[in-house]
KOLTIZA-379438 format. One record per atom (N, C-alpha, C, O, CB): residue in three letters; x, z, y. Coordinates in steps of 0.1 Angstrom, whole numbers, plus 5000, padded with zeros to 4 digits. Glycine has a CB too. Layout:
ALAXZY/...
***
This chain:
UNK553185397046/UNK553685477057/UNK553085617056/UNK551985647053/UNK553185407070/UNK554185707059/UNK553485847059/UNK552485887072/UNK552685837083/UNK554685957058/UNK551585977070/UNK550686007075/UNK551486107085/UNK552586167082/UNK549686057066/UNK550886117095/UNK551286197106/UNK551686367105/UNK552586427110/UNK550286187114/UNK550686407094/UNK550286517091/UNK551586537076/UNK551586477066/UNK548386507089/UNK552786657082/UNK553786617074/UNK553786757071/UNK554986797072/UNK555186537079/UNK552986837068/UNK552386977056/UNK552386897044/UNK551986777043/UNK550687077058/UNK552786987034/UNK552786947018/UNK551287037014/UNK550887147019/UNK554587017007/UNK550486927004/UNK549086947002/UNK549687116994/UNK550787146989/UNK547986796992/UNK548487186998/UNK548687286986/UNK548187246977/UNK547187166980/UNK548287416988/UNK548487276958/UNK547387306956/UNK546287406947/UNK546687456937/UNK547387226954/UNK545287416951/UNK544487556945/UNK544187506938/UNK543687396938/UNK543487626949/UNK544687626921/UNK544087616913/UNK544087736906/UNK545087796903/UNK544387526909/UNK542387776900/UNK541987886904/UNK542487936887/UNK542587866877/UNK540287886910/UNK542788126889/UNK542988156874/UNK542188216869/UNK541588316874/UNK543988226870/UNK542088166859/UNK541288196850/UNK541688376840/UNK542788396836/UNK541388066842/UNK540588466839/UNK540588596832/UNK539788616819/UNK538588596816/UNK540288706841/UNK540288646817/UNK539388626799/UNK539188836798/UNK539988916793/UNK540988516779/UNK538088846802/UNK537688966799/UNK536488996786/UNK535688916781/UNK537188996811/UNK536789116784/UNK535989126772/UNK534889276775/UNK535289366782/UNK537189146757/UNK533489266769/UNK532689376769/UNK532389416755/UNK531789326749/UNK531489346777/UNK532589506751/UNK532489566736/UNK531989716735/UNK532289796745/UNK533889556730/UNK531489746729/UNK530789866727/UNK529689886713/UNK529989796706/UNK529989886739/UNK528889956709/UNK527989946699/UNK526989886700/UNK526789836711/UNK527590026695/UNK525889876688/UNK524689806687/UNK523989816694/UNK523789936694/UNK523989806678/UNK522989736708/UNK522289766716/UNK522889896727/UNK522290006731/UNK521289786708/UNK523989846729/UNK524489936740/UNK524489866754/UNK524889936764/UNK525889986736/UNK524189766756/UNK523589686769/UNK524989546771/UNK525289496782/UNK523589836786/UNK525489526759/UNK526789416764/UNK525689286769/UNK526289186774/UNK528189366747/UNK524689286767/UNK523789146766/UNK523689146782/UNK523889056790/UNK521889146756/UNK523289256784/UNK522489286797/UNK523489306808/UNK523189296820/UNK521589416796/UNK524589336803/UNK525689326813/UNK526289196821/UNK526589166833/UNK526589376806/UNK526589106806/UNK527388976808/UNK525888916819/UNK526188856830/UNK527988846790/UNK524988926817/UNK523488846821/UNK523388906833/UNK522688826840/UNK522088876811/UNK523688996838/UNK523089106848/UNK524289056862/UNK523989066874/UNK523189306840/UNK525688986857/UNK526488906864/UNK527188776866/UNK528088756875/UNK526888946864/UNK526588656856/UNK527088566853/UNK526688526865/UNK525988606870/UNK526888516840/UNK526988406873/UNK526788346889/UNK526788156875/UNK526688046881/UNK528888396907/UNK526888166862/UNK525488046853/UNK525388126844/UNK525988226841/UNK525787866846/UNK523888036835/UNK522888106827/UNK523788126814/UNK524188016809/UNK521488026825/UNK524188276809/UNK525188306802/UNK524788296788/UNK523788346782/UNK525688436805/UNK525588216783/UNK525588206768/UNK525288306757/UNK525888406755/UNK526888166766/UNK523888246751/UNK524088406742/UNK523588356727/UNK522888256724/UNK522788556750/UNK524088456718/UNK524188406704/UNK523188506695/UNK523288536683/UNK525788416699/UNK522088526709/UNK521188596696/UNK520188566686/UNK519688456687/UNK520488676701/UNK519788656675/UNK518788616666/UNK517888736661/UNK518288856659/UNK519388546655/UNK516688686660/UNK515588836658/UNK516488886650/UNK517588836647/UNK513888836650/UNK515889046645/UNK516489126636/UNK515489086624/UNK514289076628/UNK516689296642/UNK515689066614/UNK514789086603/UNK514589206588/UNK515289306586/UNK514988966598/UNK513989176584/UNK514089316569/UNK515189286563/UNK515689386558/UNK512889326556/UNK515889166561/UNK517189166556/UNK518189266560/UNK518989326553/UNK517589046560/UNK517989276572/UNK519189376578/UNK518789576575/UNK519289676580/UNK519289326600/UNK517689566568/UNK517189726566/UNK518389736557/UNK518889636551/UNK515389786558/UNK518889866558/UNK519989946547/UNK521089856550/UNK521989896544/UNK519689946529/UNK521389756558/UNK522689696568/UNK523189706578/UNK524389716582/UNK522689596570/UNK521889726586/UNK521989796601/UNK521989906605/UNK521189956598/UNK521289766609/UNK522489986613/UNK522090126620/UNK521490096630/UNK522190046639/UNK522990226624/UNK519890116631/UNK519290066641/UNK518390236646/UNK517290236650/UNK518289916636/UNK519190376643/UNK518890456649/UNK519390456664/UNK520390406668/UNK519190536642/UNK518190536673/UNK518590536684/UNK518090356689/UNK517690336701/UNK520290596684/UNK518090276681/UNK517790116691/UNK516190066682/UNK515989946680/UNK519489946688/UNK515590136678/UNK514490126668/UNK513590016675/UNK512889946668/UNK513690276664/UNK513590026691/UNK512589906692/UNK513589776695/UNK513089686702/UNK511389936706/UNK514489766692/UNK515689656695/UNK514989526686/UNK514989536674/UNK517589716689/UNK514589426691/UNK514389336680/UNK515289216678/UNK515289146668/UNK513089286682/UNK515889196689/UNK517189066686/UNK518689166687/UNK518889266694/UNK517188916702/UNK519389086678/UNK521089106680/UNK521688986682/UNK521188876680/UNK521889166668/UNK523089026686/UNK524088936693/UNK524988916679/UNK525789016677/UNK524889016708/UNK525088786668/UNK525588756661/UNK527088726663/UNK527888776655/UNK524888686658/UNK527488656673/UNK528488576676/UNK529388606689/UNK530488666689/UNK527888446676/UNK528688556701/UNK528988666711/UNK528588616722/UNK528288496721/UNK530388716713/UNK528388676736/UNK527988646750/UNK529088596759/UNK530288636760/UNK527388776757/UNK528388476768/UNK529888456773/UNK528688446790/UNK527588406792/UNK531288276765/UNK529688496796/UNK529688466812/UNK530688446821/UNK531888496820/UNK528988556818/UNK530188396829/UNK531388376840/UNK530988386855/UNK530088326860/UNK531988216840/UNK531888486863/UNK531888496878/UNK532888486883/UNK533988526878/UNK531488586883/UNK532788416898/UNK534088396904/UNK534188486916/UNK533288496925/UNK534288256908/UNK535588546915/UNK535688636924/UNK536188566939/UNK535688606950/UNK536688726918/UNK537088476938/UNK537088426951/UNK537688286944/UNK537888286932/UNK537988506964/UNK537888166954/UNK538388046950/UNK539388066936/UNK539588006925/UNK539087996962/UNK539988176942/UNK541588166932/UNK541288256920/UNK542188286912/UNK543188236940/UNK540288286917/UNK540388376907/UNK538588386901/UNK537488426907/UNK541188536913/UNK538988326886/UNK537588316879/UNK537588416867/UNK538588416860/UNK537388166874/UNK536488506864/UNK536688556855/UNK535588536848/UNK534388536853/UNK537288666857/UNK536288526831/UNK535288436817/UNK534888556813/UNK535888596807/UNK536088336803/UNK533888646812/UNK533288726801/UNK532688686789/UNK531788606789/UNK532488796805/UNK533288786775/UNK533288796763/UNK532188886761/UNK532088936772/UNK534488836757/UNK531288936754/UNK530489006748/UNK530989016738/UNK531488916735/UNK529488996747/UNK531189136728/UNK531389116714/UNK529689176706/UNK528689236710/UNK532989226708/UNK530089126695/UNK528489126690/UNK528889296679/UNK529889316672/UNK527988936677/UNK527889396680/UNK527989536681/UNK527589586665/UNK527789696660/UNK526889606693/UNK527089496660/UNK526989596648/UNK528089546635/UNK528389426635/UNK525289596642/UNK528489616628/UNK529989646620/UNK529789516615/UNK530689456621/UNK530189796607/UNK529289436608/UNK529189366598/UNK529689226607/UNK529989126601/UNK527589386590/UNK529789246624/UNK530289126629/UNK531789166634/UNK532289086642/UNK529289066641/UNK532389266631/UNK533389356639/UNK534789216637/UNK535489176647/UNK533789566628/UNK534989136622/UNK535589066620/UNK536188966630/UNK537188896631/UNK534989046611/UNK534889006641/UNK535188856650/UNK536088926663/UNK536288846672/UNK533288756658/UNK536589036665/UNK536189136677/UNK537889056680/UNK538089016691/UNK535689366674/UNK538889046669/UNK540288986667/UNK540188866675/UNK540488876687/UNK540788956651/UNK539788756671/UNK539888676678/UNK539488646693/UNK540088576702/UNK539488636671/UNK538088736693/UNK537588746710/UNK538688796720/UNK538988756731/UNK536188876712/UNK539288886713/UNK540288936718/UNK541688906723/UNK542588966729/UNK540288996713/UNK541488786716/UNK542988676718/UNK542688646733/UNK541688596738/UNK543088506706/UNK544088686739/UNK544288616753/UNK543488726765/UNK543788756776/UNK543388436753/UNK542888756759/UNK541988866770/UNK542988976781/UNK544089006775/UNK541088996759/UNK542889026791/UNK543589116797/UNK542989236800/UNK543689326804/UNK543989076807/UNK541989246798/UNK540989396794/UNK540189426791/UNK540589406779/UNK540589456798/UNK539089466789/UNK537789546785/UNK537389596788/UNK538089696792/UNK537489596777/UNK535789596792/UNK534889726792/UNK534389786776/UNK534489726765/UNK533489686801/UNK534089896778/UNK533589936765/UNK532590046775/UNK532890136784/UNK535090006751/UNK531089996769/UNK530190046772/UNK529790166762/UNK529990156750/UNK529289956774/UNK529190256768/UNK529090376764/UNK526890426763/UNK526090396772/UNK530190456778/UNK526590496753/UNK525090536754/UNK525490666750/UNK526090696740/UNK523790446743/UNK524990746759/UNK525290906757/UNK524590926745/UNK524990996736/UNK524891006768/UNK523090856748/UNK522290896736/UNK522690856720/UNK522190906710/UNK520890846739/UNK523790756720/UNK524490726705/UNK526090706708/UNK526690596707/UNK523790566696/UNK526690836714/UNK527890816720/UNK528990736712/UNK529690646715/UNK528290946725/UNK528890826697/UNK529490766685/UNK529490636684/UNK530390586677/UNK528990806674/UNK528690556689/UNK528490386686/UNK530090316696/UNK530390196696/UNK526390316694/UNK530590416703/UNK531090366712/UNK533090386705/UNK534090346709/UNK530490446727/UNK532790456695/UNK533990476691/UNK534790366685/UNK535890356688/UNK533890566685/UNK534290276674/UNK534990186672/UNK535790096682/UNK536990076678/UNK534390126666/UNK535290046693/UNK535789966702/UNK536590056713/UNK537190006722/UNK534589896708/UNK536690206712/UNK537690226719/UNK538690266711/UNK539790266718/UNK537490306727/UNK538790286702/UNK540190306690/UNK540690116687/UNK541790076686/UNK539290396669/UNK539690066687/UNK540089886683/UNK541389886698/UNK542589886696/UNK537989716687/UNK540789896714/UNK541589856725/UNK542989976723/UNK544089946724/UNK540489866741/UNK542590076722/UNK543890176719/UNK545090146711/UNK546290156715/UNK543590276713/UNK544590096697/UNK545690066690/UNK546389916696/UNK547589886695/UNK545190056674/UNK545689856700/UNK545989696704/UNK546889736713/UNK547989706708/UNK544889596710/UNK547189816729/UNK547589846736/UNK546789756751/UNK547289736762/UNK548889836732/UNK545289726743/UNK544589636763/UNK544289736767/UNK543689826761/UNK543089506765/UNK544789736779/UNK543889836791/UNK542289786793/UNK541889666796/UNK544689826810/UNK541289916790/UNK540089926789/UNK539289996801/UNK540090016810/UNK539889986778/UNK538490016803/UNK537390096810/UNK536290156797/UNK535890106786/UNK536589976824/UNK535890276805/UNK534290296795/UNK533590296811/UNK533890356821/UNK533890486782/UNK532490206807/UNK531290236815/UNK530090296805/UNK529790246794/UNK530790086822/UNK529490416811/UNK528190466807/UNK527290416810/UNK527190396822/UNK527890556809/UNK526290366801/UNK525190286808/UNK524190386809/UNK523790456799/UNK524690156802/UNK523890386817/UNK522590506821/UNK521090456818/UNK520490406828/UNK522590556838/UNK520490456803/UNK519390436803/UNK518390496809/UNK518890586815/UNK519190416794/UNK517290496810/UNK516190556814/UNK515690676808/UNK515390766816/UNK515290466813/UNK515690696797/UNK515490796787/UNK516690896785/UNK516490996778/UNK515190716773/UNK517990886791/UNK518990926786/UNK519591046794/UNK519691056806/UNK519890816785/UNK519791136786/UNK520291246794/UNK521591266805/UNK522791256800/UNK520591316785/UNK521391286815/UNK523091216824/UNK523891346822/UNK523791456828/UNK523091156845/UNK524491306813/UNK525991386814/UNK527191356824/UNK527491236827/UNK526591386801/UNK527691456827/UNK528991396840/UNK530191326831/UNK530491346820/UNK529891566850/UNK530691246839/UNK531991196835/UNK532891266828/UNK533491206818/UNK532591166843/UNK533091426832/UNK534191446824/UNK533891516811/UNK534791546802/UNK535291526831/UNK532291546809/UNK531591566792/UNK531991436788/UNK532591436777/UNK529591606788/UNK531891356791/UNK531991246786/UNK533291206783/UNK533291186771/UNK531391176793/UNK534091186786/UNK535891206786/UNK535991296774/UNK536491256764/UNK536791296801/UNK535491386775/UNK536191536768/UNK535391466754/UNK536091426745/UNK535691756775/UNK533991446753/UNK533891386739/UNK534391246729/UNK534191226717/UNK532891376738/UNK535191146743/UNK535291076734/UNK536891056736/UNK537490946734/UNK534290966736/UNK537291176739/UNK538691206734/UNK539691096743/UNK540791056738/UNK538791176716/UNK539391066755/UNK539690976761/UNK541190996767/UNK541591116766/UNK538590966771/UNK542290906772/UNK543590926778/UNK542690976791/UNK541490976794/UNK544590776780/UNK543891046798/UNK543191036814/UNK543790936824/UNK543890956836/UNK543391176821/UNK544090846819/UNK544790716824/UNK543590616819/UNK543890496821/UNK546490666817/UNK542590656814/UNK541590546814/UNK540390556825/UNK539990676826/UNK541090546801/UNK539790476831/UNK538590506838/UNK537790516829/UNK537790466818/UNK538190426849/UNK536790606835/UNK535290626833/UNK534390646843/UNK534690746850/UNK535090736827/UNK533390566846/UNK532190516857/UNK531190506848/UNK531290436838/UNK532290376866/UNK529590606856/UNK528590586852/UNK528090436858/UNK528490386868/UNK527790706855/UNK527090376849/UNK526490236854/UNK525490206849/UNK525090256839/UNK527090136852/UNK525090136854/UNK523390046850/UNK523789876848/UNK524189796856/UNK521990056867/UNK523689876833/UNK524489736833/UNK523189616834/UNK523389506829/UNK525489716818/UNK521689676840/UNK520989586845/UNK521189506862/UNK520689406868/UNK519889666842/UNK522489636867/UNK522189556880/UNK523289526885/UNK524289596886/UNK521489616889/UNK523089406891/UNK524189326895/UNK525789436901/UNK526989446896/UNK523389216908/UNK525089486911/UNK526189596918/UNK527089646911/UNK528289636912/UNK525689706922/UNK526189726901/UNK526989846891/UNK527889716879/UNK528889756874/UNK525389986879/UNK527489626877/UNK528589576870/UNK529589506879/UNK530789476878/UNK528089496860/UNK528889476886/UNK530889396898/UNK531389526899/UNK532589516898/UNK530889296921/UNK530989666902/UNK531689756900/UNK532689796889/UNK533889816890/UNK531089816903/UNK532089796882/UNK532689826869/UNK534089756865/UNK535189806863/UNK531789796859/UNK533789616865/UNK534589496868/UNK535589536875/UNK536689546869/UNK533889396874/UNK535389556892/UNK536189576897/UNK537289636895/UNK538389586899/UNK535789596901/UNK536989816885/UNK537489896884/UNK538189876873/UNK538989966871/UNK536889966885/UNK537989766864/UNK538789696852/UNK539989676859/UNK540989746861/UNK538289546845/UNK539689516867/UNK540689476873/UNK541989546881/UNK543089496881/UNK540089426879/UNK541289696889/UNK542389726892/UNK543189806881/UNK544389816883/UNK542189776904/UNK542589886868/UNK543489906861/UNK544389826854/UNK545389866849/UNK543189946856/UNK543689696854/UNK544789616846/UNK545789576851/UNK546789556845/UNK544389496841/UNK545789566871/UNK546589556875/UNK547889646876/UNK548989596876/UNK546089526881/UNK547389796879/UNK548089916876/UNK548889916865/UNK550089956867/UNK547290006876/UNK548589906852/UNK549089896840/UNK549889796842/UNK550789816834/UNK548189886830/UNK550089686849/UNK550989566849/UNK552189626855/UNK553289626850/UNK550289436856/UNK551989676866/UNK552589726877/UNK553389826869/UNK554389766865/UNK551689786889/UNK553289946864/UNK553890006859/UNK554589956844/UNK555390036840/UNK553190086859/UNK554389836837/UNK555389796832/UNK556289726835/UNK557289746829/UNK555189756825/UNK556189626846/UNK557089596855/UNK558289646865/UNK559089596872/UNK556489546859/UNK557889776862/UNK558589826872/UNK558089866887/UNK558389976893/UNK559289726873/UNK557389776891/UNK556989756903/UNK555789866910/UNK554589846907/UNK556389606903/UNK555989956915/UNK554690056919/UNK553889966927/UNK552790016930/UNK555090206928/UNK553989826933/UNK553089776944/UNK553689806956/UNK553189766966/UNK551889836945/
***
């Protein structure tokens, strides 16, 4: 016998975003995915050893003693209906091989930025360019680091002006749901305008 109650169940089921954080060696992707995961985020590091002298560029990160081999994963949920999976990619060249596959399925990127080794940031924004994913750069504003404004920063790294750029601290929680945020709504924008649809 049917129940009184003659609404059809909805049902929620939440979507999933496969985001990616990429940038150079010791440019804070660790500290980012970690700084917002809502569980304890997966991470694939291993000390640095003398093996890696004359392999690594560990200028500019000289006290850095672990790297990210493989890659960081975290996850936060933005509301019931919408979960989003963060990627880390692992930053120095010799792991770049994996950056293809991380990248399968993904709908955008951050690409973190160190003014003080701005160049480290270039591979991963020529990698999202040629692909055609809509990216963000976030600057991470170390402690030591000289703050340059957003648009020195634009103007050196040769940027569209259809890409955002936001200074950040990818130690704290805030500055990265911000960042995030500001993914999301470009990716959404970019959707919008291939569709047709202004919103």
């Amino acid at each position: 016998m049917a129940s009184g109650n003659s609404e059809p169940r909805r049902s929620l089921t939440a979507q999933a975003v496969k985001l990616l954080v990429a940038g150079g060696f010791g440019v804070g992707k660790t500290t980012l995915v970690g700084s917002v995961s809502e569980v304890p985020p997966l991470r694939t590091e291993e000390v640095i050893t003398a093996a890696s002298e004359g392999v690594d560029d560990l200028s500019g990160v000289e006290g850095k003693t672990t790297t990210t081999v493989a890659l960081d994963f975290g996850r936060i949920t933005i509301n019931p209906e919408l979960i989003l999976y963060l990627f880390g990619t692992p930053g120095q060249d010799r792991f770049w091989f994996m950056w293809d596959e991380l990248a399968d399925g993904a709908l955008g990127a951050v690409v973190l930025a160190d003014t003080r080794r701005l160049e480290s940031c270039f591979p991963a924004v020529d990698f999202f360019e040629q692909r055609g994913l809509p990216f963000v750069v976030g600057v991470n504003c170390f402690d030591d680091a000289y703050r340059y404004g957003t648009e020195e920063v634009r103007g050196a790294l040769d940027l569209d002006p259809q890409v955002p750029l936001l200074l950040c601290d990818a130690r704290e929680r805030d500055s990265t749901k911000q960042v995030l945020t500001v993914l999301l709504e470009h990716v959404l924008g970019r959707a919008m305008l291939v569709s047709g649809n202004p919103g």
